[in-house]
N, C-alpha and C positions, 0 to 999 in steps of 0.2 A: 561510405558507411564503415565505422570499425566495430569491429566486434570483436569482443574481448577473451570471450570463450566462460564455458560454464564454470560455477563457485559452488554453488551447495544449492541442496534442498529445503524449504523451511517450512513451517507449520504457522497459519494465520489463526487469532482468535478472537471473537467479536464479543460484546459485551452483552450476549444473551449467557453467556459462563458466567454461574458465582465464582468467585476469586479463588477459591480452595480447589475447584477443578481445574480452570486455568493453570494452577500453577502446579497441580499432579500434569495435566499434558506437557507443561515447558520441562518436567524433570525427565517426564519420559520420551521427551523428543531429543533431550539431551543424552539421556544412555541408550537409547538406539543410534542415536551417532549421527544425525541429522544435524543443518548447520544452525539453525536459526528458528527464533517463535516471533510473530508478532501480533502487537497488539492494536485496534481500534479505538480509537477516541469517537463514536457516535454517538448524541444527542438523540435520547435523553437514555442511555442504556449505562453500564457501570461504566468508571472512569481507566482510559487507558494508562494516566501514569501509575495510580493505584496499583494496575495488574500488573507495569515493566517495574515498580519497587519490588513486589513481593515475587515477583521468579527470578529479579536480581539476587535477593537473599537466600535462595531457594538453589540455583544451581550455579554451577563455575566455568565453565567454557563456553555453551553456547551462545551464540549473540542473539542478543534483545531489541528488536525495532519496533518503533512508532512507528504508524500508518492510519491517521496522521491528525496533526493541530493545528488550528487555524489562525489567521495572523490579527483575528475581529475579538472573540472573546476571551485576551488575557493578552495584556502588555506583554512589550518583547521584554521587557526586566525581569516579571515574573517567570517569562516561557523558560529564559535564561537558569535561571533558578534551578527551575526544576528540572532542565538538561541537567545542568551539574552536577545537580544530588545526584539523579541516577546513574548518571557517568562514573560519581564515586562508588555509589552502593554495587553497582555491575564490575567495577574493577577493569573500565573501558571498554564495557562490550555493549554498547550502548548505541544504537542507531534512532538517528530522530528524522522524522517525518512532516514537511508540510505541506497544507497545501492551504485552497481559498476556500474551502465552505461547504458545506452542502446550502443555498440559499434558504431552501424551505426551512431549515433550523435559524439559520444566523438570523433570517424574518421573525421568527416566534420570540427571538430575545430582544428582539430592536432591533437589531444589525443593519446598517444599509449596507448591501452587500456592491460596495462601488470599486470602481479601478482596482483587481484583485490582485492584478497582477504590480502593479507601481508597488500597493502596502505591502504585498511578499518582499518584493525586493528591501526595500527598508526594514521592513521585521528581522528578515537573518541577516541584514548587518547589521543591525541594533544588537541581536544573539549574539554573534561572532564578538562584535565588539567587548560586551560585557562578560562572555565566557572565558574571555582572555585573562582574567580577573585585575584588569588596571582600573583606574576610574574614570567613568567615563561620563562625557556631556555629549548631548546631542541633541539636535535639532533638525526633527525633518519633514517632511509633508504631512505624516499621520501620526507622528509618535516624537516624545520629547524625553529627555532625561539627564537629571541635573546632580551633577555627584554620586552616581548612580555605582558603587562598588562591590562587588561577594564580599562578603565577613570571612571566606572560606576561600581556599588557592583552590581554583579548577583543576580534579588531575590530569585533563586536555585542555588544551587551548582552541586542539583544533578538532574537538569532537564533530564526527560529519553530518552533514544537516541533507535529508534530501527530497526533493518537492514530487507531488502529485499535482499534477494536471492532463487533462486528457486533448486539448487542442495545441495547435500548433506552435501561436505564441505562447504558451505555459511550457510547452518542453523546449525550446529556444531557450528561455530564463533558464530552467532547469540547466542548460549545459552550462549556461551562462553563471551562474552562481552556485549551482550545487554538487553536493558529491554524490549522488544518485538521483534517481528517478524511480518514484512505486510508481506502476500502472495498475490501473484499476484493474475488478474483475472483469472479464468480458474482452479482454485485448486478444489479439489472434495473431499466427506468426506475420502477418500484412502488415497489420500496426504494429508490432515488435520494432519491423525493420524503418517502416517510416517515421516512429519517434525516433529511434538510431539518427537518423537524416535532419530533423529539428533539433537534437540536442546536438550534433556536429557541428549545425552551425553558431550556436550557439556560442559553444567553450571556439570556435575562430573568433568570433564577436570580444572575447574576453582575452584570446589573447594563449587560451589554454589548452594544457593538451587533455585527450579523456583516459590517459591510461590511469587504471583504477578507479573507472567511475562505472558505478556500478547500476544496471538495468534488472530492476526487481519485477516481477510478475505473479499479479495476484491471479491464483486459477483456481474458481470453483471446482472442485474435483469427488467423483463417485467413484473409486473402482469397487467392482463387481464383477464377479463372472456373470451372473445374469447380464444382457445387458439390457434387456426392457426395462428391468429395476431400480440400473441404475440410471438409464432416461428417465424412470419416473420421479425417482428422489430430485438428480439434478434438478426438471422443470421446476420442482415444487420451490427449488428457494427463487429461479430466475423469475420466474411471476411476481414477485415481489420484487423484483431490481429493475425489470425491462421499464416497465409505466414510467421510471422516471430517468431513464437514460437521454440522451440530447438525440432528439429528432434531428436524423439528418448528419448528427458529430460523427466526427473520427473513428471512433469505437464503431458504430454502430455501420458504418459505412464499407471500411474492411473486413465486417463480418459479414456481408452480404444482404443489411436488414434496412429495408428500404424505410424513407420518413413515414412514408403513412402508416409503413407497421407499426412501425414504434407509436405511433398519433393512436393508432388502432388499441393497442396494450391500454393508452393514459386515458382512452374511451372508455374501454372496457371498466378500468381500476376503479375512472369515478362512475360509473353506471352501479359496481358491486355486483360485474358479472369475473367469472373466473377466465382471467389472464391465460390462465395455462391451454386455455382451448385454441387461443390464439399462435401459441409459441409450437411449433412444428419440431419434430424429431432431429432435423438436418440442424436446427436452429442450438438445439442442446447440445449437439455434439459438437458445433462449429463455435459455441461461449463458451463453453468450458472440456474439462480433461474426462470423458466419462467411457463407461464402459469395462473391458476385463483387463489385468494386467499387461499381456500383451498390447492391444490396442492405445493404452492411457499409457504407456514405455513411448510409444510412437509420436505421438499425440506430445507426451515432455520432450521427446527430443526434436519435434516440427519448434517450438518457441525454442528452443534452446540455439538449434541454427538458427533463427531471426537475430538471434542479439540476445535473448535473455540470460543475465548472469546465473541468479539466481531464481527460481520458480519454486511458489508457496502455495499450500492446498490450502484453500479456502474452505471455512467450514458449511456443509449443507445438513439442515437439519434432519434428522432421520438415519445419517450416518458417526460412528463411532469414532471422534477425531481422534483417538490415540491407537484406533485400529487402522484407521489410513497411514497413520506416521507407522507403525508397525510393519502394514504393506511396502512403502514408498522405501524406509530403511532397507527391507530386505530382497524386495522384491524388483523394485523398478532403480533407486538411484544409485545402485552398482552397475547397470548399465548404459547411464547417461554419461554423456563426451563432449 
């Protein structure tokens, strides 16, 4: 396994934020000195490239990522597209994000959500191809495109594309094709290190090496000096993530959370009994970063040894995201290594 060593701290935002808060936290994640905001494309909530234009216009260094778009609802010409706007409009601070789906959405719009992993890999070489800005033809399994050209020069060529997947062949591809990997909420230093181990083999498969390839980590995060507090905030978003986690997946398996739990959670959810009676104390602090300064210090630097480059607080409701990026600036990311 290599590991690369720690990059920055970043600040996630999901599209339960009107756009105008959004983009007050990307300015202020940006003058606390933080590395990074990123944004959510989740169905049917506000749109993620919307929010990465307007905090591109909005601030000047800090880098902007997707997390993430999918390779079903929008040709890789158009996806292409709107990489490069905002490639331009960020001034290359611009990270884009894919991945295959959430299925229960891509179903609501038609989607068959099939071979996710074949159409990723075509889709960002379809991107790739077309952000290079030559003209391009292509013909391939799921996607075609016939004199397909930007009106506009890409100011990269090779803006980085990087994939979500939570199982094994998904981060394989990933080292294999991409220049990152976002891991979901819910990863633990276990899984840190064992995606580290699928995406290795991966970039051997290609040929590449991984320096500079960078391992993101989405972490729900509470600090609090209380800390039954902040247990209780945390549970309150994971009740709502756990019911649809993969019984039995990777994630859930390195966290200690056996299938029938999680069967247990997606019982609960559709009965319309509360999840959270289910999810235990050990369970909260083992999904995500919670608790006082000190302990959530310890807790970023456990994923930070596993492999994680960078580590992103996910936002939980109840909690003040520009008071956590406030905490994280001054409190806890001068002391990560």
């Amino acid at each position: 396994m290599t590991v690369k060593g720690f990059k920055e701290v970043g600040l996630a935002m999901t599209g339960v934020f009107p756009v105008r808060e959004a983009v007050e936290m990307a300015v202020a994640t940006e003058k606390l000195g933080l590395g990074s905001v990123w944004f959510a494309e989740d169905y049917f909530f506000r749109g993620g490239i919307p929010y990465m234009a307007a905090a591109s216009m909005a601030t000047e260094r800090v880098r902007i990522g997707l997390g993430v778009v999918n390779p079903y609802s929008r040709h890789p010409a158009l996806t292409a597209m709107e990489f490069a706007t905002i490639d331009e409009m960020s001034n290359e601070r611009a990270v884009f994000g894919l991945g295959s789906g959430v299925p229960f959405w891509m179903q609501q719009m038609g989607f068959a959500v099939k071979k996710p992993l074949s159409r990723t890999r075509e889709c960002v070489e379809l991107i790739r191809k077309i952000m290079t800005g030559e003209n391009v033809n292509f013909e391939g399994d799921f996607f075609s495109a016939k004199d397909v050209k930007l009106i506009f020069k890409p100011v990269r060529a090779d803006a980085p594309i990087y994939l979500a997947f939570e199982g094994k062949m998904g981060l394989k591809l990933t080292g294999e094709i991409g220049d990152g990997a976002i891991l979901s909420i819910f990863n633990t230093p276990s899984y840190v290190k064992w995606a580290w181990e699928r995406v290795e083999l991966g970039a051997q498969k290609a040929g590449k090496s991984t320096d500079g390839f960078e391992m993101v980590s989405y972490l729900p995060m509470v600090i609090d000096e209380d800390t039954d507090k902040a247990i209780a905030l945390a549970r309150s978003l994971m009740k709502l993530y756990l019911p649809h986690s993969q019984a039995g997946g990777p994630l859930m398996e390195h966290a200690g959370i056996k299938e029938e739990e999680t069967l247990a959670f997606r019982e609960a959810d559709a009965a319309g009994r509360d999840v959270g009676e289910l999810v235990t104390d050990k369970m909260v602090v083992t999904l995500g970063v919670v608790g006082d300064v000190e302990s959530c210090t310890k807790q970023l630097q456990e994923i930070i040894d596993a492999g994680a480059n960078t580590v992103v607080a996910f936002p939980v409701p109840g909690t003040d995201p520009v008071n956590t990026a406030e905490v994280l600036a001054k409190d806890i990311a001068p002391h990560l290594k």
